[in-house]
N, C-alpha and C positions, 0 to 999 in steps of 0.2 A: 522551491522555485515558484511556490503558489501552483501548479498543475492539476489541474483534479485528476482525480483516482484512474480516471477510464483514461488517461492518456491524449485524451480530445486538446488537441491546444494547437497554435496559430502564433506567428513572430509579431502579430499585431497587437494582440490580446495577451501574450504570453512573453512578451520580447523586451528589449530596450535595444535602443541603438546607440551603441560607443562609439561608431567610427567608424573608418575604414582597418580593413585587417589585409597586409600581406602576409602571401603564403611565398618559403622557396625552398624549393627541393635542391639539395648539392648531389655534388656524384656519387655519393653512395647511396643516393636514395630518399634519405632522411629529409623530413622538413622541419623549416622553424617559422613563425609566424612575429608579428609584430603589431601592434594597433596605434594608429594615429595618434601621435602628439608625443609620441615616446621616441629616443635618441635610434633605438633599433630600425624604426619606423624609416627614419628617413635616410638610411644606410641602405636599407632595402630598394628606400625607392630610389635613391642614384644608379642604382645596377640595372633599374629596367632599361633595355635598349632604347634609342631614342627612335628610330622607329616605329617604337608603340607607345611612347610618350616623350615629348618635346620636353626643353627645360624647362617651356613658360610652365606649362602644364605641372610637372612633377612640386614645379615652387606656388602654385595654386593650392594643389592638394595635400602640402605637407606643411601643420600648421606651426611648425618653427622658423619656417621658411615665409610664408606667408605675409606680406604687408598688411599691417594692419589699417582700417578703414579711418581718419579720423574725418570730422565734423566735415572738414571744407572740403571732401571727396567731394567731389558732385556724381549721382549715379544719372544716365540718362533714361527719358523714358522710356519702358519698354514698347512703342510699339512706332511706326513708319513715321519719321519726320515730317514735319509738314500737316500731319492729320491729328485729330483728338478722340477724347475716350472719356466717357465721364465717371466721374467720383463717385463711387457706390452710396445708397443710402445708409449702410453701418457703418460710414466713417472709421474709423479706426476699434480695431475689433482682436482678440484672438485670433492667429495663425494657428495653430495647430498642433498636432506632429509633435507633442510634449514629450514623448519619449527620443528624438532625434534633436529638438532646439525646445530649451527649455525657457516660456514665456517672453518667447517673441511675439509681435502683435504684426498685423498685416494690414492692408485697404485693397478696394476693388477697387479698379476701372472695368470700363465693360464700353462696350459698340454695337450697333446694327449692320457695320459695314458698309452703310452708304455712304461709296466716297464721292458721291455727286454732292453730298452734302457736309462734305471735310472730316468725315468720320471715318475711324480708323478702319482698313482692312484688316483679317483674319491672318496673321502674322505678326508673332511675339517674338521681340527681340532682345539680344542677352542686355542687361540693360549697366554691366559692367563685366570686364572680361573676368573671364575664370574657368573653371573647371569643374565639370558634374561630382557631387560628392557623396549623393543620396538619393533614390529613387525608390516612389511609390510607385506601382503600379498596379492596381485591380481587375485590370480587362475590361475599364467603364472610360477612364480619365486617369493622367497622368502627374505628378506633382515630383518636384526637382528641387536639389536646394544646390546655387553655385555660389561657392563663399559663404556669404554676410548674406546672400539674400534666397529666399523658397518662391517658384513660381507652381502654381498649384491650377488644374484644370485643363492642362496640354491635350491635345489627342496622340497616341502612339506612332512616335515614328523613329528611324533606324539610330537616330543620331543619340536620343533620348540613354544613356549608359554611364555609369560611374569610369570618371576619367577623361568621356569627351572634353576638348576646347572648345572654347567659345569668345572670337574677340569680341571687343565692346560693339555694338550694333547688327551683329548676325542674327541670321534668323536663327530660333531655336525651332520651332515649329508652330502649328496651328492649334487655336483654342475647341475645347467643345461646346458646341451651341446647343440652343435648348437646354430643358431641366433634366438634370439625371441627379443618382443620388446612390453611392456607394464608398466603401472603406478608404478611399484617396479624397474623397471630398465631391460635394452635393452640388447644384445650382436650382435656382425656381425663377425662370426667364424666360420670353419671347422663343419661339423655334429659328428665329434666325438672331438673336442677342447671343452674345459671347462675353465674360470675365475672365482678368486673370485675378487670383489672389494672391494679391503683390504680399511676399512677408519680409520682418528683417527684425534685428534685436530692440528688442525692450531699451533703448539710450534715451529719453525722452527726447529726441527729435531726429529725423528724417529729411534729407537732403536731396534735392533733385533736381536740375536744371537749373540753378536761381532760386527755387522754391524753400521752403523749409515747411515740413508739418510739423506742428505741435502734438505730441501721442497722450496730451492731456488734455484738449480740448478739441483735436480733430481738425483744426481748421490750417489750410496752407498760407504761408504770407509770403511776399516779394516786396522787399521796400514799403510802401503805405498798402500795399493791395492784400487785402484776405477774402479767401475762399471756400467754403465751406463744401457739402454734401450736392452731391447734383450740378458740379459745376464743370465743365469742360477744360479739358489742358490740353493744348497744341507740344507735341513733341518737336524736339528742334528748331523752337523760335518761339516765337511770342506770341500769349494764350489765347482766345477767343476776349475781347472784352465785356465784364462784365454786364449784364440789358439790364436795366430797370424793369423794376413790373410793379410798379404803381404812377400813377399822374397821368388821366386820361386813358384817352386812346393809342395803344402802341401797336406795330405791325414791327415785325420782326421778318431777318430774312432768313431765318432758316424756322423750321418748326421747334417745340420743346425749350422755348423761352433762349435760343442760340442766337446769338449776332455775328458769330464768327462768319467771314465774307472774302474773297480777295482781289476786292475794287478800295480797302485802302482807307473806307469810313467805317463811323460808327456800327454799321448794319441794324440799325432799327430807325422808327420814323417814329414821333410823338406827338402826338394833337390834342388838344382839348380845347379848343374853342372855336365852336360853324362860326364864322362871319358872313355868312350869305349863299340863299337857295334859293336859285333863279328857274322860271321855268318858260321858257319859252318854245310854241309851234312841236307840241310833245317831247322834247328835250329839257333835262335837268339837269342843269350844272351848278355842283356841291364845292363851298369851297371851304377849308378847315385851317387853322393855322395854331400854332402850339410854339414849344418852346425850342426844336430842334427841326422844324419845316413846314414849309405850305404846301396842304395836296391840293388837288384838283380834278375832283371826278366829273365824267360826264356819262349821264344815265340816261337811256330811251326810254320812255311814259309809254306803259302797257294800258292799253283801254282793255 
């Protein structure tokens, strides 16, 4: 089993993960066991009371039971409708967890949590329903896989268990902020930025809202629009629109190259060319005009 001699060994380093396994004791005592995907498997699991598992649940977790995902699923994003989150700079990367889901690939989104500025709060949402089926947990950060998809980086809390439900847009819990770095998974971020690492199967493409990612080239498209690394996506409607960041002078209205706004425009302003700087009785007025507006500043003359 690969063990070294002294018996030193860990389900991390020493493990593989099959599955889920039911255990049931009948009245004499005896037990018999079963592991996911086998016919025994899902015998077992019709007897659990529904009490402790619902139907949705029990056809979540037993994959002959299971719907399978195709292409035109839309999964939603995970995090509060309305707000964004932006696209890590490793674009499309390794998930993980290669003894539990075998070369899956995953993306970040990440936030500061300022929703003064449309950014998502600290609450991850199931981002299609289902049922817990895997849990890491190290005592640092938490990672889950429900179905077809792993969310990696949680902080601990009660709900977090193989078997929970979860409909489409509940909260699952909160992310961990700041950098840490242990056996469920690392981060090197800001003390108040947060990720999740979204994972899901190796199919060469990924499906999300209207979205589609390429997991060959990284980049998201919707109709004519692609998006690559460091770009913002609005959950539950329509994304921040792309800024330009070349051709003069640009003023953006949020910081981090953002135009996302909800006054309905553009949210940026572009200039590149003074027409006229008037200075009259210590008063300056600047006046600039470009291709998407005319400003008009007026400056007090410091002697």
């Amino acid at each position: 089993m690969g063990l070294d001699a002294d018996l030193h060994w860990n389900l991390l380093d020493n493990g593989s993960w099959f599955g889920l396994v039911l255990l049931h004791q009948d009245e004499n005592g005896r037990w018999t066991s079963a592991v996911e995907g086998t016919f025994r498997f899902s015998l077992l699991l019709s007897d659990v009371p529904r009490e402790i598992l619902s139907d949705t649940a029990k056809q979540t977790l037993d994959p002959l039971q299971r719907r399978p995902l195709s292409s035109s699923d839309a999964n939603r994003f995970p995090w509060q409708s309305g707000t964004q989150m932006q696209y890590g700079v490793l674009g499309v990367h390794d998930n993980g967890f290669s003894s539990v889901v075998s070369g899956w690939k995953a993306v970040d989104f990440l936030s500061d949590g300022n929703t003064g500025a449309g950014h998502a709060p600290n609450w991850l949402l199931a981002a299609i329903a289902g049922s817990i089926g895997y849990v890491c947990n190290d005592g640092t950060s938490i990672a889950i896989r429900i179905g077809d998809l792993f969310y990696t980086h949680l902080l601990y809390n009660g709900n977090l268990y193989s078997g929970k439900y979860f409909s489409e847009g509940e909260e699952i819990g909160q992310l961990k902020p700041g950098s840490f770095s242990n056996s469920c998974g690392y981060a090197s971020q800001g003390s108040n930025w947060f990720h999740v690492h979204w994972g899901f199967p190796n199919t060469g493409s990924f499906h999300v809202e209207g979205w589609t990612l390429s997991l060959s080239d990284g980049k998201w498209r919707r109709g004519g629009e692609t998006r690559g690394t460091l770009s913002w996506f609005q959950a539950g409607g329509t994304s921040p629109p792309s800024c330009p960041t070349s051709g003069g002078v640009i003023l953006y209205w949020n910081a981090g190259y953002n135009c996302s706004n909800d006054k309905g425009n553009s949210g940026f302003v572009q200039v590149n060319v003074v027409v006229e700087l008037v200075s009259r009785e210590g008063i300056v007025v600047a006046v600039a005009a470009g291709p998407t507006a005319t400003v008009v500043s007026v400056f007090e003359k410091l002697d």
